[in-house]
C-alpha positions in Angstrom: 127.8 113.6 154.0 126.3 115.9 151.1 128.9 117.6 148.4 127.3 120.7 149.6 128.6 120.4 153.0 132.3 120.9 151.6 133.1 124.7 152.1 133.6 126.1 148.4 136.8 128.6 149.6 140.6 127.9 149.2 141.7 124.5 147.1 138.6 123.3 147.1 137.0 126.2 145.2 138.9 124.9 142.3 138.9 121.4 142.7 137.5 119.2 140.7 134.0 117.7 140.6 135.4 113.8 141.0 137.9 115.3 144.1 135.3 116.8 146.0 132.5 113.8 145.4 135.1 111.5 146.6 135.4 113.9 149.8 132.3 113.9 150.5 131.9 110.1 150.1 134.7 108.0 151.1 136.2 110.7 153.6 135.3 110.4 157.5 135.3 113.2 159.6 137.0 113.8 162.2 136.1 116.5 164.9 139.5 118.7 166.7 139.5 121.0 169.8 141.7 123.7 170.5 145.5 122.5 170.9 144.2 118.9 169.9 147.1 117.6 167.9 145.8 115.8 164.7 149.7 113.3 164.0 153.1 114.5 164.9 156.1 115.3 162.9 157.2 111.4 162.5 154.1 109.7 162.5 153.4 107.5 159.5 151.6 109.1 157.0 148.4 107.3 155.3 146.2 109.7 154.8 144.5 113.0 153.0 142.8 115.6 154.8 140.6 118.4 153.9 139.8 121.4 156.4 136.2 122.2 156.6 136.0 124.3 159.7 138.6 125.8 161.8 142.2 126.7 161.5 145.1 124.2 162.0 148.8 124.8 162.2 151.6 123.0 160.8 154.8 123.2 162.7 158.6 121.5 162.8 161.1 120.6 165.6 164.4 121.0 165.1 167.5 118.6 165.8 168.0 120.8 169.3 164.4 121.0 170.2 163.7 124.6 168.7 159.8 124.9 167.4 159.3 126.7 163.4 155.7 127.3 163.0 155.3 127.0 158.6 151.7 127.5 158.0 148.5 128.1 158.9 145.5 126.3 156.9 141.8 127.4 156.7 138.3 126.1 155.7 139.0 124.5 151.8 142.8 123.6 152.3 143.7 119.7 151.5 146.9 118.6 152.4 148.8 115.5 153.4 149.6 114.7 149.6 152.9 114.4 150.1 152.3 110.5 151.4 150.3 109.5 148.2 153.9 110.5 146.2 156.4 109.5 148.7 154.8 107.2 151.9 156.7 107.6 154.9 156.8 109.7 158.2 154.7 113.0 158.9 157.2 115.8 157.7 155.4 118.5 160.2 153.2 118.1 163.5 149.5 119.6 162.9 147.6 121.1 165.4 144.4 123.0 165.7 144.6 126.7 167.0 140.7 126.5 166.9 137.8 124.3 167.0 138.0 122.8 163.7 136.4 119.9 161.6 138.5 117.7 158.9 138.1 114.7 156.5 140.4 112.3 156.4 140.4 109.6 153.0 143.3 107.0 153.2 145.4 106.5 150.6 144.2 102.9 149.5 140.9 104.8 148.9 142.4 107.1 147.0 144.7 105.3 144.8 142.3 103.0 144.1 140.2 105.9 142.9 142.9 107.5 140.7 143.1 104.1 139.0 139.3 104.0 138.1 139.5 107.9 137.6 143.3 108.8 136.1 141.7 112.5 135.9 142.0 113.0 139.6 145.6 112.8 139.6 145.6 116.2 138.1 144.2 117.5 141.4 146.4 115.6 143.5 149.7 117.0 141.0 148.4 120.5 141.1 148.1 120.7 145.0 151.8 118.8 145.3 153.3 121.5 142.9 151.4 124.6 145.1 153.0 123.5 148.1 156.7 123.0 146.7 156.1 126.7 145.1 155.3 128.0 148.6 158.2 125.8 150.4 160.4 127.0 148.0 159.4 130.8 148.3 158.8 130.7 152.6 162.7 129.3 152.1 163.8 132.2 150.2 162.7 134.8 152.5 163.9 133.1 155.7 167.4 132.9 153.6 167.5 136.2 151.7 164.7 139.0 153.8 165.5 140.8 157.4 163.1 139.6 159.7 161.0 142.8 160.0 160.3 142.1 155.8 159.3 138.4 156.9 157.3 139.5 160.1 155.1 142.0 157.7 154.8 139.4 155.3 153.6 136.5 157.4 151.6 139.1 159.4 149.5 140.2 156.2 149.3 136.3 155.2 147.7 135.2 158.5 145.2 138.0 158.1 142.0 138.2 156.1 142.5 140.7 153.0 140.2 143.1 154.9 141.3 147.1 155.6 141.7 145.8 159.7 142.2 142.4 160.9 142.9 140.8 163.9 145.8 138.0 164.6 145.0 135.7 167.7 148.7 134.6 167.8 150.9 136.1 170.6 154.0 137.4 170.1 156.4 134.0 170.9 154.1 132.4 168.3 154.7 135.0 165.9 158.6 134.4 166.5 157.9 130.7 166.0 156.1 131.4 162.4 159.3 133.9 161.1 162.5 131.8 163.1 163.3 134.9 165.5 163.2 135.2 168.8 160.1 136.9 171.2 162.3 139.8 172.0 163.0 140.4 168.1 159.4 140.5 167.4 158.6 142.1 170.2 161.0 145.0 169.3 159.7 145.3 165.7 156.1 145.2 166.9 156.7 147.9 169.4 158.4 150.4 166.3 154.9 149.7 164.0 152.7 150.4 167.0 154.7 153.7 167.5 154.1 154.2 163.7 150.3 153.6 163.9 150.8 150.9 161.9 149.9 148.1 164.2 148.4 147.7 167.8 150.1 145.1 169.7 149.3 143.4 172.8 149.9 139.9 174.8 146.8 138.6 173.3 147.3 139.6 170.0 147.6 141.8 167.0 145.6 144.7 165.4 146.8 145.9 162.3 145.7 149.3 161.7 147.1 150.6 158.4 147.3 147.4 156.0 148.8 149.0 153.3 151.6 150.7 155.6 152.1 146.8 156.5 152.3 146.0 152.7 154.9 148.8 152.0 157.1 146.8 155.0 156.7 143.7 153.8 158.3 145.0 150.2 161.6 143.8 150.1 163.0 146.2 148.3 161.9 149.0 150.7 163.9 148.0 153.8 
C-alpha cells in the first residue's frame, strides 16, 4: 500500500520517513470489527502494529478476574514495541471498540531493518520511552488522585479537544478505565450532570462545559 495511505495524526505525524516507508511496505493489514479481539493478555508477542482506522482498547485482568481498561489508541498510534526490547507474552488484551484497520510488521522484519537502517531505532526508543512516561503518570494518579480527579481526567483524554464531545463508553466501562466501581462513577456523574457540567446517560457521555471538566480534573482543586 502507498506511504500516503498512512494517516499523518498521532505517532505517526512525527515519525520518521524510513518508519513509515517500512509501514507501508513490509506491514500487512489486517481488518477488525467491533469487539473483535486482536491477541490477549498472554499471547506471544511478535509483532508491531500501527492503527490506521478505528479505535482499539487495551485492557488487563487481574489475579481475581477483575477487568482495568489502560488506554484507548486512535488513527496514527504504533504500539506493540515492547516485544522488539523484551520478547515474551502480550502484557494487555487489545480489542477494537470500533471498526478499525491495523498493520501488523513482525519483528524479524523489523530488526532486520534496524540492522540495515540503525536510524530507525530512534523511532522505536522514542515510542518505548512515551509509553513508560504515560505508565508511569496513569500509576501516579490511580495511587495519589481521588477518583472524581481521575474520572475528569480520563474523561477529557478520551475526548477530542473540541468545546463538546461525546464519549461512546458506558458508565461500567468508564469504571473499568479509572479502577472504581459502576456505582462510584455513577454517583460522580450524576453530581456533574446536576452541575451542568456533563450530560450522562446509559449510552454515553456529553460533556457540556469542558473547561468546568478541566478545573475537576486539577488535582490541586479537589
Amino acid at each position: 500500500m502507498l506511504h500516503q495511505d498512512l494517516p499523518d495524526i498521532g505517532f505517526l505525524a512525527c515519525a520518521s520517513e524510513r518508519l513509515k516507508r517500512l509501514l507501508a511496505s513490509q506491514a500487512k493489514e489486517i481488518a477488525l470489527d467491533t469487539g473483535d479481539v486482536l491477541f490477549e493478555q498472554g499471547d506471544e508477542g511478535d509483532a508491531l502494529f500501527v492503527i490506521t482506522q478505528g479505535a482499539l482498547e487495551f485492557s488487563i485482568l487481574s489475579a481475581a478476574g477483575r477487568k482495568l481498561s489502560l488506554d484507548m489508541m486512535r488513527a496514527g498510534s504504533i504500539f506493540g514495541e515492547i516485544s522488539l526490547f523484551d520478547p515474551g507474552p502480550r502484557t494487555a488484551t487489545v480489542t477494537a471498540t470500533e471498526p478499525s484497520r491495523v498493520r501488523r510488521v513482525r519483528n524479524r522484519d523489523i530488526l532486520e531493518q534496524i540492522q540495515q537502517h540503525p536510524e530507525l531505532a530512534a523511532d522505536l526508543i522514542r515510542l518505548a520511552g512515551q509509553r513508560m512516561r504515560w505508565m508511569g503518570m496513569q500509576l501516579n494518579e490511580q495511587v495519589f488522585l481521588p477518583m472524581p480527579t481521575r474520572l475528569a481526567r480520563k474523561v477529557l483524554y478520551l475526548t477530542a479537544e473540541e468545546r463538546s464531545a461525546t464519549l461512546a463508553l458506558s458508565q461500567s466501562e468508564l469504571a473499568e478505565f479509572v479502577g472504581a466501581t459502576r456505582e462510584a462513577v455513577s454517583k460522580t456523574l450524576a453530581a456533574w450532570k446536576k452541575a451542568g457540567v456533563v450530560e450522562a446517560s446509559r449510552g454515553g457521555l456529553a460533556i457540556l462545559d469542558r473547561d468546568a471538566l478541566k478545573v475537576l480534573a486539577d488535582p490541586d482543586v479537589i
